[in-house]
FITIGU-400306 format. One record per residue: x, y, z of N, C-alpha, C in turn; residue in three letters; residue number from 1. Coordinates in pm, 1 decimal. Layout:
<kekols>
       n.x       n.y       n.z      ca.x      ca.y      ca.z       c.x       c.y       c.z  residuo  num
         X         Y         Z         X         Y         Z         X         Y         Z      ALA  NUM
...
</kekols>
This chain:
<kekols>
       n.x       n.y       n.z      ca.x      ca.y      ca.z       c.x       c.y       c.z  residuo  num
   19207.9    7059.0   14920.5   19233.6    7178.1   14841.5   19100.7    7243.3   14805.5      UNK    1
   19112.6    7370.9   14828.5   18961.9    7444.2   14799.0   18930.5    7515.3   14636.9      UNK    2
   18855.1    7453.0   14617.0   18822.0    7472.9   14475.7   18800.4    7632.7   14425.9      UNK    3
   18872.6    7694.8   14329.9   18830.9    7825.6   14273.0   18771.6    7877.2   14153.7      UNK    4
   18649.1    7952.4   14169.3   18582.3    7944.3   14043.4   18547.7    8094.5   13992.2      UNK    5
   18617.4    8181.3   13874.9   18587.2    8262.1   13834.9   18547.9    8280.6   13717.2      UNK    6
   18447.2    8371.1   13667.2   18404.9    8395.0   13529.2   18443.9    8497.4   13438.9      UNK    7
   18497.6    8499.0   13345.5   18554.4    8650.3   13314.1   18524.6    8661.8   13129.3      UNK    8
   18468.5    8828.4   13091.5   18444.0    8799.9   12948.1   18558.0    8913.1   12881.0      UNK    9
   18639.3    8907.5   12811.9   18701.5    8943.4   12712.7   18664.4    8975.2   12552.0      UNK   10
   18658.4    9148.1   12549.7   18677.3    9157.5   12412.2   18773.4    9206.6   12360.8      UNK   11
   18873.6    9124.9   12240.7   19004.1    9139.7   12193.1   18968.3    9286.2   12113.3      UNK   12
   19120.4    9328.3   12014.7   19088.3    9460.0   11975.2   19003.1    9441.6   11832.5      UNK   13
   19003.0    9337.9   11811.6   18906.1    9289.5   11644.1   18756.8    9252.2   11686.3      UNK   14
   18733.4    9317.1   11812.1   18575.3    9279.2   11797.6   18596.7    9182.1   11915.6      UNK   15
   18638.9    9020.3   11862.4   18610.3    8926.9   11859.7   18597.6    8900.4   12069.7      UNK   16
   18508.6    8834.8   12117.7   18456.5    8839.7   12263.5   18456.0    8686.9   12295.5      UNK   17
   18500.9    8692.7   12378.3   18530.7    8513.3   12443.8   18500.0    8526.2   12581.8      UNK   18
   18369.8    8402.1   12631.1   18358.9    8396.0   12773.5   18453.5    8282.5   12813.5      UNK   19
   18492.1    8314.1   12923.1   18554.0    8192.2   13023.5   18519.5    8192.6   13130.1      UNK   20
   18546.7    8060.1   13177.3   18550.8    7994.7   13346.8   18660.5    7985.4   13390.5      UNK   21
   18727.5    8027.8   13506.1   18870.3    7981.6   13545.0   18835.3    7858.8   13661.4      UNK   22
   18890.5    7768.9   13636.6   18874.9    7694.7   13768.3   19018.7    7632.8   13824.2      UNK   23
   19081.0    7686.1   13937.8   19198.5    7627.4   13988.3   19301.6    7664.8   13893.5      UNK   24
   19301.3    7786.8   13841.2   19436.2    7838.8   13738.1   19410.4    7790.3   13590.4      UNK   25
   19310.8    7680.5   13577.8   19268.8    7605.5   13430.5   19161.1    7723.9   13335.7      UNK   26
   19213.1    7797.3   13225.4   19046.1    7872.2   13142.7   19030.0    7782.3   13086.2      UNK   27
   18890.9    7766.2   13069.9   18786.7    7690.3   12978.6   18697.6    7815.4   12949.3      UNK   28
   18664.6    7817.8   12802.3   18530.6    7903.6   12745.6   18426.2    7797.1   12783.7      UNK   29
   18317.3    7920.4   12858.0   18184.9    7844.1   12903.2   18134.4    7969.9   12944.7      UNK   30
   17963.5    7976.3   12863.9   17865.4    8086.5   12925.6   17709.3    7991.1   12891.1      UNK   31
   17669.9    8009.8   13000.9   17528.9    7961.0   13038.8   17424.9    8026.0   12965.1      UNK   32
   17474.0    8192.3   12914.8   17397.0    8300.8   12900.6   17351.4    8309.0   12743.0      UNK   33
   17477.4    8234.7   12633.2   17448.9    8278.7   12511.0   17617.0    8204.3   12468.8      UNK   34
   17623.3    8241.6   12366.5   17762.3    8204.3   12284.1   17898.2    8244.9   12395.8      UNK   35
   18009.0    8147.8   12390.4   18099.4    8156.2   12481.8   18219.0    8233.3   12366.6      UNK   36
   18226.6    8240.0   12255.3   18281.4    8268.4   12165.4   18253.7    8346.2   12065.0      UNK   37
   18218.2    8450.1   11997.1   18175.0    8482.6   11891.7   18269.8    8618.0   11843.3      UNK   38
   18380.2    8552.9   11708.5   18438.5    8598.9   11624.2   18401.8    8681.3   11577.1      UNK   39
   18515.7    8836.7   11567.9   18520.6    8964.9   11548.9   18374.3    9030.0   11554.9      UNK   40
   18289.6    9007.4   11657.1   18134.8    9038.5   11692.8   18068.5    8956.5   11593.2      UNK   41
   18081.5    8859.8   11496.4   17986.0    8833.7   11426.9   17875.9    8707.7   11454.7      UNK   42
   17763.7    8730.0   11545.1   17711.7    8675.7   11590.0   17642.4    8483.9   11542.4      UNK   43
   17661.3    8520.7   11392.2   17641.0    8441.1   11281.7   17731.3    8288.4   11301.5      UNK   44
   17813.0    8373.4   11359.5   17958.8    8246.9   11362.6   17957.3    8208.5   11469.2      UNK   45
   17900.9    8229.8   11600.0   17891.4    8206.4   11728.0   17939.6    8066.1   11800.6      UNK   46
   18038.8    8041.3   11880.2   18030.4    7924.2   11917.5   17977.0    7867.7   12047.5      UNK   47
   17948.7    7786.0   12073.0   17877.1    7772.0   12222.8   17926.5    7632.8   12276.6      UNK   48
   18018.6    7699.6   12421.1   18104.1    7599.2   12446.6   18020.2    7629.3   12649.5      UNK   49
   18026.8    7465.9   12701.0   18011.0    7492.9   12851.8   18142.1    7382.8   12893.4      UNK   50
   18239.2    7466.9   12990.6   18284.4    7395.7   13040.0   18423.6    7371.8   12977.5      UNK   51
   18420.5    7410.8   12824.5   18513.8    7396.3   12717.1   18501.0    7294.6   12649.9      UNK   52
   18390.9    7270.7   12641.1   18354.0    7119.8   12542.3   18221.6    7229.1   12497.6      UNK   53
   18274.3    7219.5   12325.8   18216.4    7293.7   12198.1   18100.6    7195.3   12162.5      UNK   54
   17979.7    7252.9   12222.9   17812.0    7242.3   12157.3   17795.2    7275.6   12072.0      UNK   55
   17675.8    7241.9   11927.9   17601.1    7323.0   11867.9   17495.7    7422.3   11912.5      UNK   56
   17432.9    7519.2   11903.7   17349.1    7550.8   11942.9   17216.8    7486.1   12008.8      UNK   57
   17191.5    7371.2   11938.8   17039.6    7275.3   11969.8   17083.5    7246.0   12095.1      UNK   58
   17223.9    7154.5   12055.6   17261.2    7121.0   12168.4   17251.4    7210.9   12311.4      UNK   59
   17333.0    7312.5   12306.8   17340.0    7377.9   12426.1   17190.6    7466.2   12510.3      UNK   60
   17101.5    7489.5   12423.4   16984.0    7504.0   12449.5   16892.1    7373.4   12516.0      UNK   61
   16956.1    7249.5   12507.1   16878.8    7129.9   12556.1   16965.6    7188.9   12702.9      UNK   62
   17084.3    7183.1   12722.4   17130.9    7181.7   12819.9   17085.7    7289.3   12914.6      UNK   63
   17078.2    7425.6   12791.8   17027.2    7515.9   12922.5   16868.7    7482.2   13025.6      UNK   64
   16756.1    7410.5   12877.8   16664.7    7405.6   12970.1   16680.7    7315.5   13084.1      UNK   65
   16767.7    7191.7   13084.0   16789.3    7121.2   13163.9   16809.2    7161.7   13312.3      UNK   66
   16858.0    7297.4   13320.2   16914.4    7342.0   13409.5   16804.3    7343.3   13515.0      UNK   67
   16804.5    7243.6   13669.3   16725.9    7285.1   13712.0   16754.4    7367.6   13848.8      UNK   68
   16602.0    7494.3   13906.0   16633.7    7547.8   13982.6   16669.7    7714.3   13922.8      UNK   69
   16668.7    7790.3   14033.2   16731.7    7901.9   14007.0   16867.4    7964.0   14148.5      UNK   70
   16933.3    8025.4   14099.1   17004.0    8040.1   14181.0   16968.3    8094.4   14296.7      UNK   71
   17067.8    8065.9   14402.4   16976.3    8103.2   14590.9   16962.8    8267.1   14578.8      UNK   72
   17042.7    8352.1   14484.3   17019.8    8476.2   14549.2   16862.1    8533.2   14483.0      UNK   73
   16801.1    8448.2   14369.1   16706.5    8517.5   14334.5   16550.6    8418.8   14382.7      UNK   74
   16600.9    8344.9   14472.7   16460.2    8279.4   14533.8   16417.5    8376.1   14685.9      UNK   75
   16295.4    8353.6   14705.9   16286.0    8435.0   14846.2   16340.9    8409.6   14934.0      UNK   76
   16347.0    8263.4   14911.9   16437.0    8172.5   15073.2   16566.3    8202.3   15080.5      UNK   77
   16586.6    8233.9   14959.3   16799.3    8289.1   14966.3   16766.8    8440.0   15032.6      UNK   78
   16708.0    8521.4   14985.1   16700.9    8631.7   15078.6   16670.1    8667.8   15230.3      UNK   79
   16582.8    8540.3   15238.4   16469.7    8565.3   15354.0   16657.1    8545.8   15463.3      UNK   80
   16702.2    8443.6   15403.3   16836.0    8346.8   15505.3   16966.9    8438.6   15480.4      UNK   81
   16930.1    8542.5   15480.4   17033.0    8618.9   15455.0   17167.9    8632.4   15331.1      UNK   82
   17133.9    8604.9   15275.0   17229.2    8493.6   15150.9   17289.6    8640.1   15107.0      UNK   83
   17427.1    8638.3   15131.1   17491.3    8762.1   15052.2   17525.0    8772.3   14904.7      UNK   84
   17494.3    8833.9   14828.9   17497.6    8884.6   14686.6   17640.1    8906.1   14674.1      UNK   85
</kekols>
């Protein structure tokens, strides 16, 4: 079975903005980028979830630096190899 992976961000009509991951019909809130959650815009309250398992902030900042690598489309070798965007 081939695995499906989409990202999608939602803002309800109170503000409030939720990232998700869809994987195989399953949402999980998860953003790599910043808070996966943050209630009626108020940034203060922010939650930060990867995957759908709810980090603190410290936490999820260990994780981001962890991250190693950058993705193929922004290295030269992903371009040089034709790597479609």
């Amino acid at each position: 079975m081939k695995e499906t992976l989409e990202t999608q961000r939602l803002v309800e009509a109170d503000g409030t903005v939720v990232h998700f991951v869809c994987i195989n019909g399953i949402n999980k809130m998860h953003n790599w980028d910043g808070a996966a959650l943050i209630p009626q815009g108020n940034k203060r309250q922010a939650e930060y979830y990867l995957f759908g398992i709810k980090y603190s902030k410290d936490q999820w900042l260990e994780f981001k630096k962890s991250v190693n690598g950058v993705p193929f489309h922004k290295t030269a070798a992903g371009k040089l190899a034709g790597a479609r965007v």
